[in-house]
N, CA, C and O atoms as a Tripos MOL2 file, in Angstrom:
@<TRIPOS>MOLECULE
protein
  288   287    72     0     0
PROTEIN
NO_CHARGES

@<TRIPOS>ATOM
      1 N         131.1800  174.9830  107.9720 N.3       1 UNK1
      2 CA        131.7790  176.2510  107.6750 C.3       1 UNK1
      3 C         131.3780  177.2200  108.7920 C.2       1 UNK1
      4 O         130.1970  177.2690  109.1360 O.2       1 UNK1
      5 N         132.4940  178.1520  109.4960 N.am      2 UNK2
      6 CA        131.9120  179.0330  110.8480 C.3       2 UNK2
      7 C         131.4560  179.9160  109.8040 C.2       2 UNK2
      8 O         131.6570  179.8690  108.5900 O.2       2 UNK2
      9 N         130.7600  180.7870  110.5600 N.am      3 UNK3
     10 CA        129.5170  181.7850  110.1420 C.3       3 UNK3
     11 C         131.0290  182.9730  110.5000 C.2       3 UNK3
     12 O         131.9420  182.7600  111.2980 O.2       3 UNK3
     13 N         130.8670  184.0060  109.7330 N.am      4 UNK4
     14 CA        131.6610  185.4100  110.0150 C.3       4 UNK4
     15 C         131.1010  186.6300  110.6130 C.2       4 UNK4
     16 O         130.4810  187.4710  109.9620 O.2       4 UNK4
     17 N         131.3300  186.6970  111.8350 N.am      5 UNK5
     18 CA        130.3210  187.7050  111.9380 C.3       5 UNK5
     19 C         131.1340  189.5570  112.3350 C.2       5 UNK5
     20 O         132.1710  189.7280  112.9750 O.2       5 UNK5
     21 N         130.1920  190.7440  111.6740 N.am      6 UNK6
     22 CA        130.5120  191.4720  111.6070 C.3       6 UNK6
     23 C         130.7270  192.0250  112.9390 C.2       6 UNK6
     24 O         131.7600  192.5690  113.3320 O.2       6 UNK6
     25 N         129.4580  191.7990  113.7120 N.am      7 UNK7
     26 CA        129.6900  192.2000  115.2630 C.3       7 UNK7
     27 C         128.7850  190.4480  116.0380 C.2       7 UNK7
     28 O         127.8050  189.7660  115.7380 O.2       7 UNK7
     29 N         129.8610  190.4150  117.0980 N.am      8 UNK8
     30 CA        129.5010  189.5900  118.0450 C.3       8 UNK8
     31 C         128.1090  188.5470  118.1650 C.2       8 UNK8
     32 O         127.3950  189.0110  119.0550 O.2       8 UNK8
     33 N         127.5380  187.3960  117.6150 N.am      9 UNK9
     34 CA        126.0820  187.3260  118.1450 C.3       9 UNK9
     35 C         125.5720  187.9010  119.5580 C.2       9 UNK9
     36 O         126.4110  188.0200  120.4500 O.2       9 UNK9
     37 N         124.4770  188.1990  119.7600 N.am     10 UNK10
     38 CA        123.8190  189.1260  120.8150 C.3      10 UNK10
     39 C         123.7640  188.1970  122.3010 C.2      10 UNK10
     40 O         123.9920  188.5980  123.4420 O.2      10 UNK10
     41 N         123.2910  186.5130  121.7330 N.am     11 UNK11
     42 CA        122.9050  185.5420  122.4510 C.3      11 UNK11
     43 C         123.8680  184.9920  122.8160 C.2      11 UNK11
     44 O         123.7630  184.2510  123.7930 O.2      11 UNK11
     45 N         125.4940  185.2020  121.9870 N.am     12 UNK12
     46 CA        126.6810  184.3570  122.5520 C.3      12 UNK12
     47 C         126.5250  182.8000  122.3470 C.2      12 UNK12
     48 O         126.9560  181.8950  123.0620 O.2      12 UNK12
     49 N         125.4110  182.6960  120.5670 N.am     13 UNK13
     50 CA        125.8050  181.4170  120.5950 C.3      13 UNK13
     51 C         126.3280  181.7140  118.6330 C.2      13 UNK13
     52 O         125.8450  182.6050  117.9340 O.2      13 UNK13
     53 N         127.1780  180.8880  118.2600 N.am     14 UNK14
     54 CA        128.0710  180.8470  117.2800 C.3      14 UNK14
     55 C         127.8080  179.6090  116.4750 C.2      14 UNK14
     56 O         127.8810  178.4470  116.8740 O.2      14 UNK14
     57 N         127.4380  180.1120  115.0860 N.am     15 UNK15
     58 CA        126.7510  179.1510  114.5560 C.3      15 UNK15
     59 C         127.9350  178.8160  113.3860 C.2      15 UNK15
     60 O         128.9490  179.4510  113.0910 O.2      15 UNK15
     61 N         127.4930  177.8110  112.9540 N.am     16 UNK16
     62 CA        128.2870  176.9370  111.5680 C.3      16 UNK16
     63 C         127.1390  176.4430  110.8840 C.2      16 UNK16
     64 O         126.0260  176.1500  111.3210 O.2      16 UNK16
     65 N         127.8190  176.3860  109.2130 N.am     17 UNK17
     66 CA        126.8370  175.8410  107.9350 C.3      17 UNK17
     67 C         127.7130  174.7990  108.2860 C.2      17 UNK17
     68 O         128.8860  174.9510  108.6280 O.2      17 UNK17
     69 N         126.8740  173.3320  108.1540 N.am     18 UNK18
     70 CA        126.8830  172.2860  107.8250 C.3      18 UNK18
     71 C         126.1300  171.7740  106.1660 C.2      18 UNK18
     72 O         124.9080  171.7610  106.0120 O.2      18 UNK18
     73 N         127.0810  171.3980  105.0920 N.am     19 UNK19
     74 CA        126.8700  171.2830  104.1760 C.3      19 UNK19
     75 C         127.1450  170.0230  103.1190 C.2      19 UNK19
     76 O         128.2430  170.1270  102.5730 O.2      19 UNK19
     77 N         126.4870  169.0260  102.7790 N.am     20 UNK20
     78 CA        126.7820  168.2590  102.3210 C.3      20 UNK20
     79 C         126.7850  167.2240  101.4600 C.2      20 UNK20
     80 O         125.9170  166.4490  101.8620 O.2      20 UNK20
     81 N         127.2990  166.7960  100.4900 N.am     21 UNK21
     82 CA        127.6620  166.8890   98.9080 C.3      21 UNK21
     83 C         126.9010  164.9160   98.8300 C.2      21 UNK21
     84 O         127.3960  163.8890   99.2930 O.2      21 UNK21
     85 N         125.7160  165.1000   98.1270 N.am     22 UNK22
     86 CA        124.5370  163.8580   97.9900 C.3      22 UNK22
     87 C         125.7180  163.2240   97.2090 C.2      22 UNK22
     88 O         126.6190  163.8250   96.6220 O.2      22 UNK22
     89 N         125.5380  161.9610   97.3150 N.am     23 UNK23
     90 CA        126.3000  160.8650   96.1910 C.3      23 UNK23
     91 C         125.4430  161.0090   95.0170 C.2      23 UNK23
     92 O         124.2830  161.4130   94.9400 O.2      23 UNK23
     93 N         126.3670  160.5380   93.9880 N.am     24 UNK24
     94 CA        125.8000  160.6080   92.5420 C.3      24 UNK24
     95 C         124.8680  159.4280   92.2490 C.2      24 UNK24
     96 O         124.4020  158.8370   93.2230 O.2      24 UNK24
     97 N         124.5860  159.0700   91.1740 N.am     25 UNK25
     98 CA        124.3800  157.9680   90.5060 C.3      25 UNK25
     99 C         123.0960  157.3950   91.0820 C.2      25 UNK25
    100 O         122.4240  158.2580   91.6470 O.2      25 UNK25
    101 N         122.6380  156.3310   91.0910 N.am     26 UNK26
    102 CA        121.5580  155.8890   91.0850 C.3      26 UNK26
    103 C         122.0520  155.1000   92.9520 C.2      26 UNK26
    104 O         122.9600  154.2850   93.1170 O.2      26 UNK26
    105 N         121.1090  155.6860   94.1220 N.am     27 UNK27
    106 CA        121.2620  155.1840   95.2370 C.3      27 UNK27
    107 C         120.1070  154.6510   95.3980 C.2      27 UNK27
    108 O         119.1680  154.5070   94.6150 O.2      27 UNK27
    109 N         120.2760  154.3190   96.6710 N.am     28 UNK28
    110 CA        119.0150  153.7150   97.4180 C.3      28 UNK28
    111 C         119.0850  154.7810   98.3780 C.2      28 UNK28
    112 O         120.0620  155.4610   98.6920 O.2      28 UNK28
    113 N         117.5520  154.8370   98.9210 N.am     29 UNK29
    114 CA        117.4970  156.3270   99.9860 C.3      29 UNK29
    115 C         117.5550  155.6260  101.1230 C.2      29 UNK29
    116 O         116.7550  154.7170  101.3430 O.2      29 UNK29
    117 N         118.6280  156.0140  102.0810 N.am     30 UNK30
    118 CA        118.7840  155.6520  103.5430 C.3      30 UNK30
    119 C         118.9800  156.6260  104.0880 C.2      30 UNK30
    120 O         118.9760  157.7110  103.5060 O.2      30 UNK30
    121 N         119.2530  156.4480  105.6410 N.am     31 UNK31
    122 CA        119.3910  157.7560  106.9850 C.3      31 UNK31
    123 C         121.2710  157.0770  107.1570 C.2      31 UNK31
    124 O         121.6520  155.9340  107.4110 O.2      31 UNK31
    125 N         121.7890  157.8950  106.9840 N.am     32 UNK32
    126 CA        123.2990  157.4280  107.0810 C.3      32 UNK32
    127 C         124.0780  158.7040  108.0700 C.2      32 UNK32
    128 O         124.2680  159.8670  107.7140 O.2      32 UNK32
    129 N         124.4340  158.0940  109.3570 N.am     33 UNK33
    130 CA        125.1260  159.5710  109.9170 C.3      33 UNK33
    131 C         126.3960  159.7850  109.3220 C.2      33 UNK33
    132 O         127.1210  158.8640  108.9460 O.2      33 UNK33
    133 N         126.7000  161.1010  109.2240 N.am     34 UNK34
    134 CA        127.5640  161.4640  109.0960 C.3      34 UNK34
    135 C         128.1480  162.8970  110.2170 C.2      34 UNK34
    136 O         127.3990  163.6770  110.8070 O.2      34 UNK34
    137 N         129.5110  162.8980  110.2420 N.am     35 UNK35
    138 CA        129.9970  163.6990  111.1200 C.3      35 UNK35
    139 C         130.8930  164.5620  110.6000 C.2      35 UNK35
    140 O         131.2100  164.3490  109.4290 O.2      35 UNK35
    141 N         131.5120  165.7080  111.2910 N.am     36 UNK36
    142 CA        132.3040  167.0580  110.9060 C.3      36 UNK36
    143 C         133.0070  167.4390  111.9780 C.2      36 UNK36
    144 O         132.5350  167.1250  113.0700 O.2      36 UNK36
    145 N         134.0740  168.0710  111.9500 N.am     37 UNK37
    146 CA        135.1710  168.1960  112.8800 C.3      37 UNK37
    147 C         135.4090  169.6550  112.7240 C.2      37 UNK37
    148 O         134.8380  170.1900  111.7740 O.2      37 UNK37
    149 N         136.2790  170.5150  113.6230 N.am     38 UNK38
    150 CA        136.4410  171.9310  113.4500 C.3      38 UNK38
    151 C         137.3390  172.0720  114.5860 C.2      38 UNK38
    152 O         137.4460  171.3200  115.5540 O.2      38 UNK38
    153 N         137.9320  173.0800  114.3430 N.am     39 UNK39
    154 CA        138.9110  173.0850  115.7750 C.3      39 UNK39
    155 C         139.1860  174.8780  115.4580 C.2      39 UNK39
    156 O         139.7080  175.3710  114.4580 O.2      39 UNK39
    157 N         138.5990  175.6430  116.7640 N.am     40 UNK40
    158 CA        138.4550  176.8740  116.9950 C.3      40 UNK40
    159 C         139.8640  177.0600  117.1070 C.2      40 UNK40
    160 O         140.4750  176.2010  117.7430 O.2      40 UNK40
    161 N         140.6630  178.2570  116.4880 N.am     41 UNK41
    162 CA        142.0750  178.6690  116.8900 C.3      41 UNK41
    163 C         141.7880  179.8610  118.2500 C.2      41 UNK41
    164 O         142.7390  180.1810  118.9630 O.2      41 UNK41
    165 N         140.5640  180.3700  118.4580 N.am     42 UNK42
    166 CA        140.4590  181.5220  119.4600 C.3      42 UNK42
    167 C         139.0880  181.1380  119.6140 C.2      42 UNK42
    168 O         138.3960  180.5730  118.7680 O.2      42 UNK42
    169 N         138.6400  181.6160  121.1630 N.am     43 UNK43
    170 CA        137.2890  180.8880  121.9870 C.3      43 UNK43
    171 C         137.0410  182.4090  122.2290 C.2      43 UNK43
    172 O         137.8400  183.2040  122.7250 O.2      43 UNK43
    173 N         135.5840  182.6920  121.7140 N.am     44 UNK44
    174 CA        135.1470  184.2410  122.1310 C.3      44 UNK44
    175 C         134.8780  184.4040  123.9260 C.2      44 UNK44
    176 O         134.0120  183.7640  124.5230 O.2      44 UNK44
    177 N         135.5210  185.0780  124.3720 N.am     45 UNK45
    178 CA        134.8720  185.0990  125.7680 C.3      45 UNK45
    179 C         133.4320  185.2650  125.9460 C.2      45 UNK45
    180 O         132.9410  185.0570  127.0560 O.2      45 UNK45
    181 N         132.6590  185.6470  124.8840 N.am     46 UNK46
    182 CA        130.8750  186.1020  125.0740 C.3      46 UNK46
    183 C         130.4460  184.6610  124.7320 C.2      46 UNK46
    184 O         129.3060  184.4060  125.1200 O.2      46 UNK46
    185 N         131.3930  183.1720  123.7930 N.am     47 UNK47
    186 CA        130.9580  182.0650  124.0090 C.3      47 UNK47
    187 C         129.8470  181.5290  124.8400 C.2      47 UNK47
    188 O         130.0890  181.3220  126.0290 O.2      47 UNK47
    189 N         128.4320  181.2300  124.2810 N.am     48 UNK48
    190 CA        127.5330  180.7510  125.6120 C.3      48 UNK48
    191 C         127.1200  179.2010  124.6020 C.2      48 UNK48
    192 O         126.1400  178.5060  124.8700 O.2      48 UNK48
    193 N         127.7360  179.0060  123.8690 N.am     49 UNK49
    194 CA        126.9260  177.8030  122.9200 C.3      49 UNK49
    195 C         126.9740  177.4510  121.5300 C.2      49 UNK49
    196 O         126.6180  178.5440  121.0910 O.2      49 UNK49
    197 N         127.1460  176.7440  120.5090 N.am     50 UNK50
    198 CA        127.5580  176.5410  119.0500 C.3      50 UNK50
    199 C         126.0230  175.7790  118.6430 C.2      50 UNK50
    200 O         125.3740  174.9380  119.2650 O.2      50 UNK50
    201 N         125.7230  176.5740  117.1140 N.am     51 UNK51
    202 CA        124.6670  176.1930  116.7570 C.3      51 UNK51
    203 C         125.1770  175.6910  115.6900 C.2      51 UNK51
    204 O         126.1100  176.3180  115.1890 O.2      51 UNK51
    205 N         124.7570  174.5230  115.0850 N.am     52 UNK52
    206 CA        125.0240  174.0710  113.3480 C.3      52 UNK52
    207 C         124.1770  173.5080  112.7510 C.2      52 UNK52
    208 O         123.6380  172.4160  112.9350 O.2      52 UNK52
    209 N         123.9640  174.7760  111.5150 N.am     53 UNK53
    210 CA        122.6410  175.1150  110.7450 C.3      53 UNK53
    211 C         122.8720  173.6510  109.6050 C.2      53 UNK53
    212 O         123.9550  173.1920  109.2440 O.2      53 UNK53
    213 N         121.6510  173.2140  109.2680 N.am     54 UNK54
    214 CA        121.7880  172.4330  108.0130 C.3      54 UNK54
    215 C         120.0870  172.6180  106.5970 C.2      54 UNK54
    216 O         119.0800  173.3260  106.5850 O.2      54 UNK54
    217 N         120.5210  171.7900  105.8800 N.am     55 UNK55
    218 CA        119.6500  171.8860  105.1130 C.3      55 UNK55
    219 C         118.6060  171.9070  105.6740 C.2      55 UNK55
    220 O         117.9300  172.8790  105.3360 O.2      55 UNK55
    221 N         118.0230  171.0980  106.5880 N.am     56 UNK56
    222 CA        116.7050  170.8390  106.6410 C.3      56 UNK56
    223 C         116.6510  171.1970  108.5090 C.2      56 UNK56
    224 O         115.5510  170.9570  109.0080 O.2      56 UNK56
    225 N         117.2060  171.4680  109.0070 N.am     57 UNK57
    226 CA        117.6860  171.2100  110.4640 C.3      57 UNK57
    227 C         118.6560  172.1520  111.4350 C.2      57 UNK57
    228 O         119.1200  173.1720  110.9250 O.2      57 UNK57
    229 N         118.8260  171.9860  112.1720 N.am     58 UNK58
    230 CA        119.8890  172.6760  113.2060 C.3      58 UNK58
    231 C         119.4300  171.8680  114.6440 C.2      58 UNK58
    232 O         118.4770  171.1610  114.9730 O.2      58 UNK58
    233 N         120.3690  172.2630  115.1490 N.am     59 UNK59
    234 CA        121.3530  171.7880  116.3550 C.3      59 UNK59
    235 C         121.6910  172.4850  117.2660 C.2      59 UNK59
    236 O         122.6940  173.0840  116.8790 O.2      59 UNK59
    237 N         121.4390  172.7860  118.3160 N.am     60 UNK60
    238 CA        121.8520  173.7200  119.0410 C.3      60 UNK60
    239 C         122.6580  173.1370  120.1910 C.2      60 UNK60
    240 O         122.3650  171.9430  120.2650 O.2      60 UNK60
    241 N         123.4910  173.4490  121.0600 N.am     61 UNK61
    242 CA        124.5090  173.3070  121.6740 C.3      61 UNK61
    243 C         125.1450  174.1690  122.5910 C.2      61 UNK61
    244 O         126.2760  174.6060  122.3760 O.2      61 UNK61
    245 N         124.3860  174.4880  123.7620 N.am     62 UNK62
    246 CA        125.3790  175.4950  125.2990 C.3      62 UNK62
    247 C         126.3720  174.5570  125.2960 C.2      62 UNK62
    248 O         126.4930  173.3720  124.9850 O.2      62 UNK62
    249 N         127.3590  175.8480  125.9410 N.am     63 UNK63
    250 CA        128.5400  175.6500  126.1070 C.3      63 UNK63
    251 C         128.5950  175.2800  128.0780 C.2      63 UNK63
    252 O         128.2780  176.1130  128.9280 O.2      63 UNK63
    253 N         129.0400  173.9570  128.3510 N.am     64 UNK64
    254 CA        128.9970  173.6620  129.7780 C.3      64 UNK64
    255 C         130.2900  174.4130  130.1250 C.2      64 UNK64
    256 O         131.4050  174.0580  129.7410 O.2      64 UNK64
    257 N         130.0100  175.5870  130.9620 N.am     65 UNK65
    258 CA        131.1550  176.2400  131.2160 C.3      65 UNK65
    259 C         132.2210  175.5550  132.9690 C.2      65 UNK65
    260 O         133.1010  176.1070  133.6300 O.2      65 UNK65
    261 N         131.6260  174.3660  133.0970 N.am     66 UNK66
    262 CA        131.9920  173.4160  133.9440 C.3      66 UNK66
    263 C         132.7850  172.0790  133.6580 C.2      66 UNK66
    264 O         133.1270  171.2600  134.5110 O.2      66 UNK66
    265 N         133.0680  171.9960  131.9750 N.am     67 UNK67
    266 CA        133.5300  171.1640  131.5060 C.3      67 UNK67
    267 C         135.0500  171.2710  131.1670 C.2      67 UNK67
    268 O         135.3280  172.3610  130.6670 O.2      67 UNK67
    269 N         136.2040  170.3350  131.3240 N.am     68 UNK68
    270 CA        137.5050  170.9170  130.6720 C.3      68 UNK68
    271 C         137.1490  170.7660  129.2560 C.2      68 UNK68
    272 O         136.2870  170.1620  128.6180 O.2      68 UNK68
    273 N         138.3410  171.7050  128.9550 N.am     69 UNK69
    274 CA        138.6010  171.6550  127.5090 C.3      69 UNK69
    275 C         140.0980  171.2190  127.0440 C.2      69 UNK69
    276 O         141.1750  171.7870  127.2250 O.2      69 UNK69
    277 N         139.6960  169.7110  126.2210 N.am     70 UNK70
    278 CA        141.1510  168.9840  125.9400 C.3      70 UNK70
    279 C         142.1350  170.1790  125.5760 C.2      70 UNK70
    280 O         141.4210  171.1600  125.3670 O.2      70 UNK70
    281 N         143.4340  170.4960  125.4180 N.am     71 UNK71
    282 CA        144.3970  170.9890  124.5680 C.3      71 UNK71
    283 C         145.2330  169.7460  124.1540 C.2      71 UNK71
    284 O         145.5100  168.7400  124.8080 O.2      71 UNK71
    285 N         145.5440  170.0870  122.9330 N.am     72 UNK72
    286 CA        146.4720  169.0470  122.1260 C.3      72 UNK72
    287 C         147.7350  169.5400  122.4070 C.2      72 UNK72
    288 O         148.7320  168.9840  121.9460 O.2      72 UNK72
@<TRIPOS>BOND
     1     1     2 1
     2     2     3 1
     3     3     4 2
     4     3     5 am
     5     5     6 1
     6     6     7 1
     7     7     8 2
     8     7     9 am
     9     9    10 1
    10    10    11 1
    11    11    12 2
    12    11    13 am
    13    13    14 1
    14    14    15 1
    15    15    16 2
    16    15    17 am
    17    17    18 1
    18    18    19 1
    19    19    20 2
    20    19    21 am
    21    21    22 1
    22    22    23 1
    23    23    24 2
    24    23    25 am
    25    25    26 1
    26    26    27 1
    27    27    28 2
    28    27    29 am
    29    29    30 1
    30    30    31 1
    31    31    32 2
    32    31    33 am
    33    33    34 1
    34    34    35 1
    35    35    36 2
    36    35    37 am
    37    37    38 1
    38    38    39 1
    39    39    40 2
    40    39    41 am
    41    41    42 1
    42    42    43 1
    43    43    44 2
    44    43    45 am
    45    45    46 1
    46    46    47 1
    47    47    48 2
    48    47    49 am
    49    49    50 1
    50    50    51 1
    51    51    52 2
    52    51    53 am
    53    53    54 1
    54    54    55 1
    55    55    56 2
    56    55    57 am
    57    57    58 1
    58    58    59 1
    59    59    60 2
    60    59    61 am
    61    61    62 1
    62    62    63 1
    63    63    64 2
    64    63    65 am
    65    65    66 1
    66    66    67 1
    67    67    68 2
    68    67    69 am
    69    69    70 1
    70    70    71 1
    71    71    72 2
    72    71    73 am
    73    73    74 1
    74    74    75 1
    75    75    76 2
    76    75    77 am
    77    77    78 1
    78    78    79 1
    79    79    80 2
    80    79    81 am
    81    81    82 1
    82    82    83 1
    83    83    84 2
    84    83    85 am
    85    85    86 1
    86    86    87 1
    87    87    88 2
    88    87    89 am
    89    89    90 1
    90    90    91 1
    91    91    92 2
    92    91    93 am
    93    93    94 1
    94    94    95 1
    95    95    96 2
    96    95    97 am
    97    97    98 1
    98    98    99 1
    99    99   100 2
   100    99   101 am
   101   101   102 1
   102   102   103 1
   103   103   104 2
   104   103   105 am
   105   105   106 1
   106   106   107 1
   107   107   108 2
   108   107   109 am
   109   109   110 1
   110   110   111 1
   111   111   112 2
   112   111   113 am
   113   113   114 1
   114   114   115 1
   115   115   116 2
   116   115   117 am
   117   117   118 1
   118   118   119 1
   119   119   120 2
   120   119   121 am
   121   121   122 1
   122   122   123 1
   123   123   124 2
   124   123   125 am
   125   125   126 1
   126   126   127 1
   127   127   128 2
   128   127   129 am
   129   129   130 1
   130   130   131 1
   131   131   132 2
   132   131   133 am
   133   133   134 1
   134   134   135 1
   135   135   136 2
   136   135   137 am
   137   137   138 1
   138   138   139 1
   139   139   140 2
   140   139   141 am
   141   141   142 1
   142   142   143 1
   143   143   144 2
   144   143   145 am
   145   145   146 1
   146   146   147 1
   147   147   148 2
   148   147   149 am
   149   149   150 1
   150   150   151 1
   151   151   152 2
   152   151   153 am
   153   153   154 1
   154   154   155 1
   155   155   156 2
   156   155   157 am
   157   157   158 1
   158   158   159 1
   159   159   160 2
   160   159   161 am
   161   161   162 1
   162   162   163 1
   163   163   164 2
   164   163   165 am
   165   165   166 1
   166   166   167 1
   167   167   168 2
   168   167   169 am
   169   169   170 1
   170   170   171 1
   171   171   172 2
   172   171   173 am
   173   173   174 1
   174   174   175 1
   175   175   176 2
   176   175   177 am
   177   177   178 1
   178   178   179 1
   179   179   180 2
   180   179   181 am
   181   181   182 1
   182   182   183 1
   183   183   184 2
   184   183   185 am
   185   185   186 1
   186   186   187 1
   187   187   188 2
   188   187   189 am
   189   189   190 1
   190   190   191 1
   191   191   192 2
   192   191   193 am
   193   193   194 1
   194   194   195 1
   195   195   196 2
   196   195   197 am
   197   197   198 1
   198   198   199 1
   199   199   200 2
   200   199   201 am
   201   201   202 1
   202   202   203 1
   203   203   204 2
   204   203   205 am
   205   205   206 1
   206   206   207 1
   207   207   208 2
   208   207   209 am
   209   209   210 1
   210   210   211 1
   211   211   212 2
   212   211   213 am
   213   213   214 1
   214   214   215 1
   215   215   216 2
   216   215   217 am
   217   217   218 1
   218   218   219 1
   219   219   220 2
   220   219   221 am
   221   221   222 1
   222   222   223 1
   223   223   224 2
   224   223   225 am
   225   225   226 1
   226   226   227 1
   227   227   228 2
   228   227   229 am
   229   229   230 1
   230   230   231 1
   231   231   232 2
   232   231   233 am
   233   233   234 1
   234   234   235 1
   235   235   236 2
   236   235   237 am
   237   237   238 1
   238   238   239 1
   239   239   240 2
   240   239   241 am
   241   241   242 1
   242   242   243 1
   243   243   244 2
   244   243   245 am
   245   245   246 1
   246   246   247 1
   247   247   248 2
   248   247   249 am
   249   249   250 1
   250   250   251 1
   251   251   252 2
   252   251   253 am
   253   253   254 1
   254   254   255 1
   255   255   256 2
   256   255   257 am
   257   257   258 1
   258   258   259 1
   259   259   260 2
   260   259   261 am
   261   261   262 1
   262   262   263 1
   263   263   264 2
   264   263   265 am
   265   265   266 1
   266   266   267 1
   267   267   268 2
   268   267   269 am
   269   269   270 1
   270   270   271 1
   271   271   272 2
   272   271   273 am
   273   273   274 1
   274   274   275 1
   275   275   276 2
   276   275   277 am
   277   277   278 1
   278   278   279 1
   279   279   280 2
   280   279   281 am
   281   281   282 1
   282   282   283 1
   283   283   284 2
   284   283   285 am
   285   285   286 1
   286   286   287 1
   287   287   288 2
@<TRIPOS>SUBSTRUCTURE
     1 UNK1         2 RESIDUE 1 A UNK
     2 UNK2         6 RESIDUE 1 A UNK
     3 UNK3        10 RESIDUE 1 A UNK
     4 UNK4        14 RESIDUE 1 A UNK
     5 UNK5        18 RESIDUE 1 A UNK
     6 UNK6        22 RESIDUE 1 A UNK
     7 UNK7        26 RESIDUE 1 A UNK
     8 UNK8        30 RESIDUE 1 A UNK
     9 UNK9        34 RESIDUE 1 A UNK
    10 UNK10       38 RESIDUE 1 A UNK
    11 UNK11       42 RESIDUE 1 A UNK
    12 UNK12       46 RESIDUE 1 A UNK
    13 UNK13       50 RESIDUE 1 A UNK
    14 UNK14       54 RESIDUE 1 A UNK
    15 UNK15       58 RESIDUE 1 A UNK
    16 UNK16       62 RESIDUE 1 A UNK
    17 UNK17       66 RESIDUE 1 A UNK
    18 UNK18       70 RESIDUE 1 A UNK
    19 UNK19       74 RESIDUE 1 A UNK
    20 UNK20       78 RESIDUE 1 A UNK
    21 UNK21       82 RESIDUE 1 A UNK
    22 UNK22       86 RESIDUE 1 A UNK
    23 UNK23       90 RESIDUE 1 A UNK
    24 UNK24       94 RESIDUE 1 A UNK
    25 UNK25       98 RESIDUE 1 A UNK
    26 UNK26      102 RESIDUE 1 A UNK
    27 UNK27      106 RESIDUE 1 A UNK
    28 UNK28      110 RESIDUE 1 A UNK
    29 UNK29      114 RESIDUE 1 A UNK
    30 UNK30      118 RESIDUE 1 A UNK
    31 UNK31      122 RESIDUE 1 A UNK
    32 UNK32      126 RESIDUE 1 A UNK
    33 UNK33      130 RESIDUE 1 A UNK
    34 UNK34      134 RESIDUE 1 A UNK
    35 UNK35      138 RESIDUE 1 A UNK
    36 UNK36      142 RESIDUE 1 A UNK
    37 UNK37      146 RESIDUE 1 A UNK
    38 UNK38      150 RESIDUE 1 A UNK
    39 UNK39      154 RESIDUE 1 A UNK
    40 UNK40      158 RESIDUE 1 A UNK
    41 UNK41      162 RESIDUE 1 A UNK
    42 UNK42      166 RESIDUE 1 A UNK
    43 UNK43      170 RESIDUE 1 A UNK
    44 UNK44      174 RESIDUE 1 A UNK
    45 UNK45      178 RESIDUE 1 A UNK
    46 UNK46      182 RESIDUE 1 A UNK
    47 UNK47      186 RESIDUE 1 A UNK
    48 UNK48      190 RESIDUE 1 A UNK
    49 UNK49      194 RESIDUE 1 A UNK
    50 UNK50      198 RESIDUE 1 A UNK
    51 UNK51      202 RESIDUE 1 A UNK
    52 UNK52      206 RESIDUE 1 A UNK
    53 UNK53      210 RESIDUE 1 A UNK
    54 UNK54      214 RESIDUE 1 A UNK
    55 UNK55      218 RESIDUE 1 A UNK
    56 UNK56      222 RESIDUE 1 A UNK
    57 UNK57      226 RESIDUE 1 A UNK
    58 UNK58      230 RESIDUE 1 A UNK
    59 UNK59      234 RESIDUE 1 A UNK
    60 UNK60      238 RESIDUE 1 A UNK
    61 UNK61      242 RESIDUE 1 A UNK
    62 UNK62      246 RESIDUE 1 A UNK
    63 UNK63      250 RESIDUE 1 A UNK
    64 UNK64      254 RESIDUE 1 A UNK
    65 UNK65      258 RESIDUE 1 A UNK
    66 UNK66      262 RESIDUE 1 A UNK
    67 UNK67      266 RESIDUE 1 A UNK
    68 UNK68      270 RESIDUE 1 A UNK
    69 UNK69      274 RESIDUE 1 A UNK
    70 UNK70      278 RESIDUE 1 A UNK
    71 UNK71      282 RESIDUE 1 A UNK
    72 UNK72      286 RESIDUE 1 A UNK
C-alpha cells in the first residue's frame, strides 16, 4: 500500500506498507518468499529511492537515476 503524503518526504525516499494475510489453520512454520507488484501512474521528480515498511522489517531502495525505465 503507497504511504499518502501530505507534503513531499524531506529525503525523497517514498515508502509503501507491505502487509500480509498468515494462512489459517494448523501450518508448519517456514521462511516462504513472497512478492508484490505496484505500478506508479506519476514519478515525483524529488524521487531519490522507495522504502517498503513491513511487520517486522523494511527495505530500503535508491533510485539508480542511470537506469532505463521499461514503459509498457
Amino acid at each position: 500500500m503507497e504511504v499518502i503524503y501530505v507534503t513531499p518526504p524531506s529525503d525523497g525516499i517514498y515508502e509503501y506498507e507491505f502487509v500480509a494475510t498468515p494462512p489459517g489453520g494448523t501450518v508448519i512454520q517456514v521462511l516462504t518468499p513472497i512478492k508484490a507488484h505496484t505500478v506508479r501512474t506519476s514519478i515525483p521528480d524529488d524521487l531519490k529511492g522507495i522504502r517498503v515498511k513491513a511487520a517486522s522489517n523494511s527495505v530500503e531502495q535508491p533510485l539508480d537515476k542511470g537506469a532505463e525505465v521499461a514503459a509498457d
